[in-house]
Structures are given as C-alpha cells and as structure tokens.
N, C-alpha and C positions, 0 to 999 in steps of 0.2 A: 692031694694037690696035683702030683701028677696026671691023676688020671682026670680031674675037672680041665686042667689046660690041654689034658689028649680030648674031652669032650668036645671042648671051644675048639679045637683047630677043626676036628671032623664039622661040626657045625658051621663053621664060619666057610671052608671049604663047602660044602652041600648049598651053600647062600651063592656063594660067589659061581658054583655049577649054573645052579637054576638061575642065574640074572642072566639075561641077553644083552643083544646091542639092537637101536631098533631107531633106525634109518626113515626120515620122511624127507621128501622132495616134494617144493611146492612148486608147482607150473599153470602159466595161466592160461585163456580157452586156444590158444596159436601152441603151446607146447613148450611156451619159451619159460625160461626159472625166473621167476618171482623171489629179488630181494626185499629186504627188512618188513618179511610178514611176521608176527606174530604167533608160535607156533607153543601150545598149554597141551602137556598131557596130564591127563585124567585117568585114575584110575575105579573101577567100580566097586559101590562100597557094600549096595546093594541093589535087590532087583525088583521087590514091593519095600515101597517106592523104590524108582530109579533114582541115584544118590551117585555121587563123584568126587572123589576127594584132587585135589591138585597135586600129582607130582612134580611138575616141575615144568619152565616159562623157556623160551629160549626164540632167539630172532635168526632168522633164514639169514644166510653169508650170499655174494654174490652169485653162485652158482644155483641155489634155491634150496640149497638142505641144510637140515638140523640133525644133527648126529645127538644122541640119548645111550650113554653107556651104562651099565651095571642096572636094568630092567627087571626086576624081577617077574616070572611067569605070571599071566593073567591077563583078564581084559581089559581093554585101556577105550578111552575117547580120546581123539585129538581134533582141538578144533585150530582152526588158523582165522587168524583175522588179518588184512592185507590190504592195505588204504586206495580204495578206489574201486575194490572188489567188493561183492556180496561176503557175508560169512559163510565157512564150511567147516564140515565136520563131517570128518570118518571114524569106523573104527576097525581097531587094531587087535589081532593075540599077538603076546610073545610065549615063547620064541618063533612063532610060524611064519608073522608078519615080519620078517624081517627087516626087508623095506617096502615104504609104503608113500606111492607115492599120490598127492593131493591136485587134483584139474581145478582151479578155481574157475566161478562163473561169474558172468558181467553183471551189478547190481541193476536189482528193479527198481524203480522210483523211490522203492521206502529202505532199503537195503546197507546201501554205502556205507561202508566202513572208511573213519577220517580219524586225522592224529590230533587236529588241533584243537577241537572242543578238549578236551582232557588229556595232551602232552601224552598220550597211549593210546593204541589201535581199538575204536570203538564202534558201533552203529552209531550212525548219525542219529536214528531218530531215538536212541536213548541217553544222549547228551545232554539236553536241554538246549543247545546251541544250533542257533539256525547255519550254517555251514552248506557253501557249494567250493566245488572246485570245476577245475580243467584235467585232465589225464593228457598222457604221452600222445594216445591216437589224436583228439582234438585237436593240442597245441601243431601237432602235425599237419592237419587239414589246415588251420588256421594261420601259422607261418608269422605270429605280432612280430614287428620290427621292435617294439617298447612291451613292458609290462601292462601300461596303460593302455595299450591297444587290443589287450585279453580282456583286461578286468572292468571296462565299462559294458561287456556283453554278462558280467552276473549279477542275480539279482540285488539291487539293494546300493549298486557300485554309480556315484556321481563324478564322471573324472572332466576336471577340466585342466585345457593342456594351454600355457601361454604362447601361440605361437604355432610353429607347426612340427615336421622332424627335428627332436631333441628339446623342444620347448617345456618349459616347466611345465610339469604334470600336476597336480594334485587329485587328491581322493577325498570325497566329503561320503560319509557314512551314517545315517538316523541323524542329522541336522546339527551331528558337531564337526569341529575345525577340523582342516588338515592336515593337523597336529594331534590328531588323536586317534593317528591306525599304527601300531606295532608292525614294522616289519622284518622277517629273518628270510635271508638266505641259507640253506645249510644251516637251519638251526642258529645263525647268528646272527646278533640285531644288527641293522645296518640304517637305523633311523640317526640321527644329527642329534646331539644332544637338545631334550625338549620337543621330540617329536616330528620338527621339520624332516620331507621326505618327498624324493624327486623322481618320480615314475618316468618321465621320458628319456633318461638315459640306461635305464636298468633293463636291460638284455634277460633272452627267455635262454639263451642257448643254451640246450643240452640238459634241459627242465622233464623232469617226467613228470609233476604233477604240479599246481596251484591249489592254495584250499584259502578259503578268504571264510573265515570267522566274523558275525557279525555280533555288536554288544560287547558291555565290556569283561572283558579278561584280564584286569588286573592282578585278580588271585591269582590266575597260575603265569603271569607272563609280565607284570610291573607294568611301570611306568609308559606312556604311550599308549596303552592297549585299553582306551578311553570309548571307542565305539567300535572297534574291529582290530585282527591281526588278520595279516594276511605271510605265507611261508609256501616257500617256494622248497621242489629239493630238486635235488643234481641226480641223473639217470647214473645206474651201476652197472658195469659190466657184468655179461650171463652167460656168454657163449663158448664152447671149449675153446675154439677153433676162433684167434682174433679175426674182430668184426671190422673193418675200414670203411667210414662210409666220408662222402664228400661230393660237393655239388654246387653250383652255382645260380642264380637269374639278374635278369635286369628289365628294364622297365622304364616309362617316362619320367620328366625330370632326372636324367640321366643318371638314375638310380642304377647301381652295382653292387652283387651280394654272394659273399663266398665265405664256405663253411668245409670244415671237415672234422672227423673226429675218431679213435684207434682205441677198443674197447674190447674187453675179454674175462672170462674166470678159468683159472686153471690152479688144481691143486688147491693151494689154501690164499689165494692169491685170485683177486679181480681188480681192475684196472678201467678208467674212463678216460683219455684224452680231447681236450676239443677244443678249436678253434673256431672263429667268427670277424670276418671283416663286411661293415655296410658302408655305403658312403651313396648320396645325394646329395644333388644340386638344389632342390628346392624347386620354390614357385617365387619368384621373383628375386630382387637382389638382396644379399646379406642372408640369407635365405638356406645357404650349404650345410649338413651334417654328415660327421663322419663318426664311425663309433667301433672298437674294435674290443674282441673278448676272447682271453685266453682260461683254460683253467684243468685239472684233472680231481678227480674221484676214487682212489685208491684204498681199497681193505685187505686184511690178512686175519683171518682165521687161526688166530694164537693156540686155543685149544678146542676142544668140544664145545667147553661152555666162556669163550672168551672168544670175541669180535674185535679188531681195532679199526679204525676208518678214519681215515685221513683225505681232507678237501682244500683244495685252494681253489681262488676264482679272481682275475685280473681282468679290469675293465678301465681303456680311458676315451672320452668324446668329445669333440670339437666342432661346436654350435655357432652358428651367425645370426645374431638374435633383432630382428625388424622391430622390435619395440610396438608399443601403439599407434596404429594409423587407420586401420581400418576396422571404422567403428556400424557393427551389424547392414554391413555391404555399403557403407556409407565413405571412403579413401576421404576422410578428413586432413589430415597430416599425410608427410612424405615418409618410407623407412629409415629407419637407422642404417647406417650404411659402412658401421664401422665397429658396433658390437657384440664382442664375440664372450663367450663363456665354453670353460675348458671343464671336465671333470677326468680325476684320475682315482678308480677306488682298486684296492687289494683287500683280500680276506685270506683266511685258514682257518682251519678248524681242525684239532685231532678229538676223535670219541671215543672211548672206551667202554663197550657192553659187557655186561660179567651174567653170563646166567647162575640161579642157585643163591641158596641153596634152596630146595624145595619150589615155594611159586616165589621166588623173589627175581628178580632182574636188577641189576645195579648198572648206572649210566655217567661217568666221570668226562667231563669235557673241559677244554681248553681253544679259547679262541683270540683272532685280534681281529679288527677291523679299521681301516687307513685310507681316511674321503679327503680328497684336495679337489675343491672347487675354488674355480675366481672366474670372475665378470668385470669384463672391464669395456672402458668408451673411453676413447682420446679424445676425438674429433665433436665440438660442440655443433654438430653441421644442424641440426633442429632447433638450436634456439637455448643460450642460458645466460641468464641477467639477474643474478641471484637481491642485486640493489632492489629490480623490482619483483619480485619473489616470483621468475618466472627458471622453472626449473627441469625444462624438459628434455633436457638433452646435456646435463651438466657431465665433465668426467667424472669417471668415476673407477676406481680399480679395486673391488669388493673380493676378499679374500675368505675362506674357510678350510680350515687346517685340522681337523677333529682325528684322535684316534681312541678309538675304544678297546681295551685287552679286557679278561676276565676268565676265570672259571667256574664250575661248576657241579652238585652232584644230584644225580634224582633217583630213586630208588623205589620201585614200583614192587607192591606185593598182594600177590593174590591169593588171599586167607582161603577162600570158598569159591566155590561157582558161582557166585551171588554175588561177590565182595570184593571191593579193588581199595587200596588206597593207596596213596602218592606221596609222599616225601621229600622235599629238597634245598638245597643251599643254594646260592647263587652272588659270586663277586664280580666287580667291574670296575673299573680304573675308566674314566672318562677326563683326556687331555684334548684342552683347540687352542688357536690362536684364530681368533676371528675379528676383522673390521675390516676398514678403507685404508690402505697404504697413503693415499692423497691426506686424509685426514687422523693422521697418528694422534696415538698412540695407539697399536693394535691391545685388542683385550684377550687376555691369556687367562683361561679359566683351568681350574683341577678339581675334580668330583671323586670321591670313593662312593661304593654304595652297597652294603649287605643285607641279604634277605632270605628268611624262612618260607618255606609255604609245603603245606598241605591239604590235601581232598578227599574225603572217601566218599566211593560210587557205592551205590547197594541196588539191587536189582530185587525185591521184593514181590513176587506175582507178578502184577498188574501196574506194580509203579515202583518207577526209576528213582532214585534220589542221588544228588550232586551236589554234596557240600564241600566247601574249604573255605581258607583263610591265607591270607599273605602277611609277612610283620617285616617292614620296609625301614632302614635306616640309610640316610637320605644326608649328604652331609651340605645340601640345599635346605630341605624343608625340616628335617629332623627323622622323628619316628613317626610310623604309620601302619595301623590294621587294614586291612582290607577284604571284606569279608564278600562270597556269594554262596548264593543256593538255588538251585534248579531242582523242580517236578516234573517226569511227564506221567502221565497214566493212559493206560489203555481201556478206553471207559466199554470199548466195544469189541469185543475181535471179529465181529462178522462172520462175512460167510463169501461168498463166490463175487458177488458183486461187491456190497458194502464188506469189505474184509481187513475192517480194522478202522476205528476212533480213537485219536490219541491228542488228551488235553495238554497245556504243557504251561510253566511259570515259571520264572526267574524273578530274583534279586540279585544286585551286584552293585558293587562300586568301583568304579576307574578313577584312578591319577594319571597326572603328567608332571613331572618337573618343568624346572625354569631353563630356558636358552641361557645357554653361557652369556649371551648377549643383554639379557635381561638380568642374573644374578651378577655378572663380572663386571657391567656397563660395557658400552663401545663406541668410541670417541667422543668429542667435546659436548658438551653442555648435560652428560647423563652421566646421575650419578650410582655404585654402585650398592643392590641390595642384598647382601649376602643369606637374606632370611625370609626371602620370598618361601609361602606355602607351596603346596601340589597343588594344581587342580584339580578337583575333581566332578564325577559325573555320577549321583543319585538313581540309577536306573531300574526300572524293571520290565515285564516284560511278558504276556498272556495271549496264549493261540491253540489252535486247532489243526491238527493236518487231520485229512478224513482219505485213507487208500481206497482203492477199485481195484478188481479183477484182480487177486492173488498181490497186488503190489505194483502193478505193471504202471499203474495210473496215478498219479498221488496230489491232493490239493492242500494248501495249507495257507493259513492267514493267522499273522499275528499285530497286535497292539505294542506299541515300546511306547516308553515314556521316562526323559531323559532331562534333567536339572542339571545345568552346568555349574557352579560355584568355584570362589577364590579363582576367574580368570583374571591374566594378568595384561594389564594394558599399561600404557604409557603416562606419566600424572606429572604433571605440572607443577613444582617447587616454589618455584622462582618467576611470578610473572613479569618482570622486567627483564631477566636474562634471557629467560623462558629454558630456564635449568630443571631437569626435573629425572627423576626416577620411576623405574617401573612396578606395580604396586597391584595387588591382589584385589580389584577395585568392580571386577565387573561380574554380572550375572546372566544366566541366559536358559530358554528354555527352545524344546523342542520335543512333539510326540507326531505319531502318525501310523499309518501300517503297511503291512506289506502282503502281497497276496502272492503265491505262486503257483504255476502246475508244473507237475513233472510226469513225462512218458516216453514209456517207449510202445511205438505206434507200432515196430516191424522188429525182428529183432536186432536189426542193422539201424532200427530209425527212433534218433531220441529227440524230446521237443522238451527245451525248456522255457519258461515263461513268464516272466514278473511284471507285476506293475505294484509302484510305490508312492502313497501319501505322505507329505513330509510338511508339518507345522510348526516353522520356527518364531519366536519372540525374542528381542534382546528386553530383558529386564531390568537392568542395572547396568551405566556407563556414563560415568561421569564427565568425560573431557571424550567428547565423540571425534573422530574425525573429520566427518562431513553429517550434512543430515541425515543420510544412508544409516549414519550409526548409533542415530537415536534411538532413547530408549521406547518401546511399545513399535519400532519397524521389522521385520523379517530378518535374518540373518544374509547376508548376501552370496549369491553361489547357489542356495540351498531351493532347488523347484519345487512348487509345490505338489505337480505331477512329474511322474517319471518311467518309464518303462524299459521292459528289454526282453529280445526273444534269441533262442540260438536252437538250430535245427541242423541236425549232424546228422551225418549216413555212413558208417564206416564195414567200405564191402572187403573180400578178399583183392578185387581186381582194382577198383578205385572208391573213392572216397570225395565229402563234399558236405558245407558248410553253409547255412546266412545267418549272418548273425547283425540282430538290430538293435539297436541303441535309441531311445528315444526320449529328451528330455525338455520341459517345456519352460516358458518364459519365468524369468527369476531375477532378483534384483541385481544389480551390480553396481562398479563405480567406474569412473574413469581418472578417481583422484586429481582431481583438478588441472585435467591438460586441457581440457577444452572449457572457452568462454562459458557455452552450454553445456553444462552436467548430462552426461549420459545416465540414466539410472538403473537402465535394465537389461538384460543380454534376451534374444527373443530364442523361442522357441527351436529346437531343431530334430531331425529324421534320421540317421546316419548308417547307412545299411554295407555289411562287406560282404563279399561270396570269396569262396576256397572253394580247389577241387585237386586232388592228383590222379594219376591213372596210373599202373602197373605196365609199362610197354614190354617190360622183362622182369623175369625175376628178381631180377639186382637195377635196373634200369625205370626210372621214377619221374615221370613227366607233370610238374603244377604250377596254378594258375591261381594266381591273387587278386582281389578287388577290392580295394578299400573306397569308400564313399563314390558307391556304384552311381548312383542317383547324380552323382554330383551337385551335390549341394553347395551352397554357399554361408555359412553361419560361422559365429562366434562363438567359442565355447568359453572365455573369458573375452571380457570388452574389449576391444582394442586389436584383438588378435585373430587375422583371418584361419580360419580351418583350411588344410589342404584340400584340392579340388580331388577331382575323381584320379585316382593315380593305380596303375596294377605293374605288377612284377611274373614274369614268367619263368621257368627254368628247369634244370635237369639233374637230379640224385644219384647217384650210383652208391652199388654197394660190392663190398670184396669180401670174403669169407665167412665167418660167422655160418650157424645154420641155417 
C-alpha cells in the first residue's frame, strides 16, 4: 500500500510537472483588448481526420485575456468568437506557447458573429436568425440623440416617433404591433409590462453595440419577443492606463450636448464611468426636450475561471409634447401648449460567469428595473366638452409606475465541436401602479412569472440545426410551451466568385402577455380580467443568402409569414353603461419579405441595404374603433413599401456616415379630432450624414445632419417631423493607449 500511494504521488506530481499555464489575449485590428469574447480551447484528438475535443470555454475580462491553468502538454485549437468580429482561430503548443495572443479581424458580409440569435457568441449566418446590429465605430460616426434615431437605419426597422425630440417612439417589425419587440439593456428587459416600449427617450450613451434580432424569439427570450428583440450593451473598460474622454456640441434649435466618461482595466479590475446631458428647444412652442444619463460598468475577475460584472444605468427626460396639429404639412389645429411628459428610469444588474468544468460556462444574474413615466395637460386651451363627446384637449394626468426585479440562471455546454446546448431558469417579479390620478382609482397590478428553456445547436456538415423550447408559467395567462426550429444549409460552397448558397427555415412561436392595464383594469367603466390569454404569433420563415467574392459581398431574401391570434382589445359588456372588459377577441395577419445586400466595397467602405414588403390584414375585430379598424383593412402604421441604406467609411484619420430611411404611404388615424378623418400618413425620404476627423490624437472634431434634405413629413399623423437640424462639436481624450 505504501508503495501504490508512493506510485500516486510520483504520478500525480509528473501530471502536475507536465501541465502548463497558457495565456491568450484577444485584441482587435487598432490593438485595443477585446471584452466578453468567447474564448474554447481544443485539444487535438487526432490528425487523419483532424478531430478536437473541447477542454474548456471561458469569456475574455476587461483587459482581453483568458488565463487557462493546469494545461497539459500538447496541441491545442483556440478559437474566439467576439460579437461584431469575424471568427478566429489559432493554434497553440504547451508549454511553448505560453502566451498567445489573438488580432481579431473586421467581419466580411457573411462573417459576424452576434449574441442574440442564440443568448451565446455565434456566426450570424449559422443561426437561422436574420440579425444586424450597429458597433462602437458606427454608433460613433452616427452620434443618435434616441435609440430610434439608430434603429430606423436597419433593415426591416419601421420607427414612428409621435412628435419630435423625445416623442413617443415606436417600432413596428414584419407587420406586428409595437408591442411585440423585447427589449434589454445590459441584458435586462426594460419593456412595460405587455410589451409597451418607448424608443425616444432611451439614450445610446456609452453603447458599444446594438444587435436587433428579427422573428420571433420567444423560446429563448419570453414574453414580448413576438416579431424582434433588440439589446443593447454598455462599452468596458480596456486600457492600463485610465482613459478620460469628454466633449461637447451644439447646434440649431438651440440644441446643447455634453458627455464624458473615465474607463480603465487594471489588474483584476475594469471600470466604465459615463455621463450624458442633451437639451433642445425644439421647432416651435411646447416643443423643449431635455434628457440626462448617468451610469457605470464595473468587473472583477474573482478567479481564472470566475467573472463578476456589475452595471447600473440612470436616465430621466423632460418632453413638451404639441399633441396633433399638423396633419401631412397641413397646420389643421393649434399646439398644445401646456403638455408635458416626464420619464425617470434606473436599472442594475450584477452577472456572475463561472467557466468549467470542461466546455461548460455557468451565467447567474440578478437584476431590477424602475420606469416612472406621467403625462399630464392642465390647461383645456384646444377644446373639451365631454357633454358633446368632443375630447381634444381634455386634462389629463396619466401616470406609470412599473418596477420589474428578477433572477436568473443559463448554463451553456459545449459537448463537441459540432454541439452547443443551452439551458436556463428565469424569475421576475413584475409590480405598477398605472392610470389617471384625475380619474381614480389608480390600478395596481402584481405578476410573478417562471420559466424553463432550452436549445440545442448542431452544426452537421453542410447544415446547421436550432432547436428549443420555452415552458412559461404566467400568473396572467397560466402555462405555456413555446417551441422553434431553424435550418440553414449550405447547398453550395462555391468558389472565387459564387462562394457560398446557404438555404435557410424557421418555425417559431411568440407570446406577449397582458398590460397590467388590460388584466388589472384602469379606471371607471373597465372591468377587470384576470385570465386574459398570451398572444401569440404562428410564424415561420424561408430565404436564401447567396455570398460573392470570398464573402466580401453577401445577398439575401427572405419570406416570413406571421398569424397573430388571442389579440386583446377592448369589448363592450354593457351597452347602456358602455362598461366593458378587455377580451382576447381579435386576429390578424401579416407576411411579406425582405431583401438585403451587404458589402464591403474598400476595406474602410461598408454598404448596407434593404428594402422591405410588408402585407398586412386585420382578420378578426369585433368592436372596431374607427373604420380604419375593420376587419379585411391593412393594419395601420404598417407600409407596404419600405427601405433603408447606411454607408460607413471608418478611416484611421476621419470617419463618415449616410444613412437613409425610407418609408412609403400607410394607413393611419387621426382618432376622431378632425371633422374629416385623416386616414393615411404619405410617404416619406429621410436622409442623415456624420463625419469626425482626427485634428490630434486625442483632439476629435464632428459633424451631424439629421434630415439633410429637409423634409417635411409625418411619421405618425398629426405629428410634424423635425426639419433639417445639425449639431457640431469637439472630443477630447486623456490617457488611455
């Protein structure tokens, strides 16, 4: 026995000799580190065939490396995948390689690797998820004052804003409601209970990427996520040496805009600080927006295989809102001249990555999210005489009080080089208090909500497969499956020119729960339905991307085709009271496609390029609002033509952007303020340019143009679009590399 335990210790010593440490640093093509890449080592199993077994997953820290202890000697693969970059792969000996460090390169048309299609760092075009985003350099050229000033420049995005700076935003996606795009900040949803979601006060500050997911993502993302998610993240500190940057412009309409922000990694420690103040006067009276954004980005590197990350984000804005007056260049009505809408949001989020054991990755988070919106009008100065049901200008003091907490776990395991599967829990606590103070009683709603969900990815030869399931306990609608599956295949690999056919199909189903306002009721004559259904959307979804030239070129058209059922509208109980409840009563359809190209023309010059068919039917609505809302008319909002181009240049010295927007006649309402029914919003062109130039190395001179053309359109009836307006101004930068 002795001498077996004297065997084991020389042995287990001899193991622990021969293991290394073995050091990767990921840097992108400027030299700068590259956080939350994706970073698999492979070991080789054999050499006829080449074969790789997975030792082990782990996510780049602020600084851009992944430390890997106790290596045993041998050859290794490591590949990184890093959301906005191409994929890379090097390889490695230990002990020789000690450390090894990775130059990532800028994705060809067909390339990009994105988080959202599959909650983990993947090629886009093996998702089955049509997915674009914005990166740090664009969003830079581009300078949006709103989210919604990015996201009507990609493809497939219909934004219409009520109003002008700070006006209600929405987002219409493949021909369903506004109410049916998921959105997270940092990983946390910041939609309203039921989907409502307000793009023109939500601030890009200090964003390094947007990725907008189109179709539905129920399975991996619930409720909301009915025709798209769109997720934004917060840039991470990289630099030994902290980075201080901060800068100002202004502009007509007596526009003024200051930002700064104190970023750094050092040791086991990265750090993002950042601020944000805009304020404008508008284009006419009532017409002011002001908006301010506080927030930091904070990790610590607990061990080798342990990340923690911690984000907060504070935003509040103060809008003057002109109401309906000017209807498609036609000053029917006067402004509003007295109401205003305030919002005040806060967020946090702590995350917890665990790398290991083997190809596993373990992801524990904890989040809250706290939206105080009200809109109020004292002053009846437009006209209210409720006796004779004329109601345009009534007060009003509209409150929303919603906080959402919850946790979460996901647990990502990579069996094989071939094989991923996903795993996760997910709780939520959803509390508001929502109505009119004038018309009490405010409605106080409380939701819990838990859910399973899993996916397994398989990469097969020639074809991808994207299966999962969601299992939804809803304490609205009850229980719910929620199942999808995506194919792509590579019917062709080509060659120099044609270099690559890749078919592609989905199935999927999206829910949305009910507005607290809808399950809770909110004030007189509604009563409330505690047992209102989801909605949901029947989708699926069949296309083609065909590449060029090595990838550099890439086209793609796809088909979607979307059944909306169990929507919830308003239904009448009581026709003498005209008392009534909200009831799962209506149906709706829409399909159409989408074509796009993508290139890069230089290797500075990217062109992207959509145009989109969109054919909607309302099928089922009993109790319509107006005849807009009858059943067999078009959905309103939704064009039947739409386009968009964005054309970026991003040099060492300067840098420059146009980006067009174009969407064409579509139905609308004007809900009964005018004698004569407005029914349609016309057509409109809406083109911005960017540019900065390098005057010093630290010293950053740009130039903004939003609605160069100066146009004059509606993108909701009633509500002039701001005219041609630009902002100019100056960047500096203090330390950092």
């Amino acid at each position: 026995m002795r001498v077996f335990r004297s065997l084991l210790f020389v042995f287990a010593f001899l193991a622990a000799a021969s293991a290394a440490e073995l050091k990767v640093k990921v840097i992108d093509p400027q030299s700068a580190a590259v956080a939350g890449a994706q970073v698999t080592l492979l070991r080789e199993k054999s050499r006829t065939p080449v074969s790789f077994a997975i030792v082990r997953v782990a996510t780049t820290s602020g600084d851009g490396i992944v430390l890997y202890g106790d290596v045993p000697d041998g050859e290794y693969q490591i590949q990184v995948l890093a959301p906005g970059f191409a994929p890379q792969s090097v390889s490695a000996t230990a002990p020789q390689s000690g450390e090894v460090t990775v130059q990532l390169h800028l994705a060809a048309a067909t390339e990009t690797v994105v988080v959202t299609a599959t909650r983990t760092p993947a090629p886009a075009p093996e998702s089955g998820v049509s997915v674009a985003l914005l990166d740090a350099a664009q969003l830079e050229v581009m300078q949006p004052i709103a989210a919604s000033d990015a996201l009507r420049f990609l493809p497939g995005a219909i934004v219409n804003t009520s109003g002008q700076r700070g006006g209600l935003a929405s987002l219409f996606v493949r021909g369903g409601d506004s109410r049916y795009n998921k959105v997270l900040i940092d990983d946390v949803p910041v939609n309203d209970s039921g989907g409502t979601m307000d793009f023109g006060p939500v601030r890009l500050t200090d964003v390094s990427r947007v990725e907008f997911a189109r179709g539905a993502q129920s399975t991996l993302y619930g409720s909301d996520a009915m025709t798209s998610v769109i997720q934004t993240f917060s840039a991470t500190g990289s630099t030994p040496t902290p980075e201080l940057k901060f800068g100002a412009d202004g502009g007509n309409l007596d526009t003024a805009h200051g930002f700064t922000s104190l970023s750094g990694a050092r040791g086991r420690w990265d750090y993002d600080f950042f601020g944000d103040q805009f304020n404008s006067a508008g284009k006419g009276p009532n017409d002011d927006y002001s908006n301010s954004v506080q927030g930091a980005n904070i990790g610590l590197q607990l061990s080798p295989s342990a990340l923690l990350r911690v984000r907060a984000r504070h935003a509040n804005s103060h809008t003057g809102v002109q109401g309906e007056w000017d209807f498609n260049n036609q000053p029917l009505l006067p402004p509003d001249i007295d109401q205003q809408a305030r919002t005040n949001d806060l967020l946090g989020s702590a995350e917890l990555t665990l790398s290991g054991p083997s190809g596993w990755q373990h992801r524990l988070t904890g989040f809250e999210y706290n939206h105080r919106r009200s809109n109020q009008d004292t002053v009846p100065d437009r006209g209210c005489d409720p006796g004779n049901f004329i109601f345009l200008d009534c007060p009003f003091n509209a409150i929303d009080h919603f906080n959402r907490a919850g946790f979460g776990y996901q647990g990502d395991y990579s069996e094989r080089a071939w094989a991923h599967t996903t795993l996760g829990f997910e709780f939520e606590d959803e509390n508001a208090f929502v109505g009119d103070t004038n018309f009490p009683p405010l409605t106080h709603g409380l939701r819990r909500n838990y859910a399973v969900y899993s996916q397994q990815v398989l990469q097969l030869n020639r074809l991808s497969v994207v299966a999962g399931g969601r299992f939804v306990h809803n304490e609205t609608f009850g229980n719910k499956f929620v199942p999808r599956v995506a194919l792509t295949y590579l019917a062709l690999r080509g060659g120099q020119f044609f270099s690559g056919t890749r078919l592609r199909f989905s199935y999927a189903t999206g829910i949305k729960e009910a507005r607290f306002e809808e399950a809770f009721a909110s004030g007189p004559g509604i009563v409330p339905n505690l047992h209102l259904k989801a909605e949901e959307n029947r989708a699926f979804e069949a296309g083609i991307e065909q590449s060029f030239l090595s990838g550099t070129y890439a086209f793609s058209a796809v088909y979607f085709n979307n059944l909306f059922r169990n929507q919830i509208d308003f239904a009448i109980v009581d026709p003498i009271t005209f008392t009534g409840e909200y009831e799962n009563i209506d149906r709706s359809f829409a399909h159409g496609a989408e074509v796009e190209f993508h290139g890069r023309l230089l290797s500075r010059l990217s062109l992207d390029a959509a145009y989109n068919y969109t054919s909607t039917q309302i099928l089922e609505q009993p109790f319509p609002l107006d005849p807009q809302h009858e059943p067999g008319n078009s959905l309103i909002r939704r064009p039947k033509h739409s386009g968009s181009l964005l054309l970026t240049y991003l040099g060492s010295r300067w840098g420059a952007n146009v980006g067009g927007s174009f969407v064409g006649r579509r139905p609308d309402s004007d809900f009964f303020v005018l004698p004569t029914p407005v029914t349609h919003a016309a057509g409109y062109a809406r083109v911005d340019l960017g540019g900065w130039y390098a005057v010093h190395p630290r010293i950053t001179a740009y130039l903004n143009i939003e609605n160069v053309l100066d146009r004059h359109y509606n993108e909701v009836v009633g509500y002039p679009a701001l005219p041609i307006n630009f902002r100019a101004g100056l960047r500096f930068r203090i330390g950092g590399e």
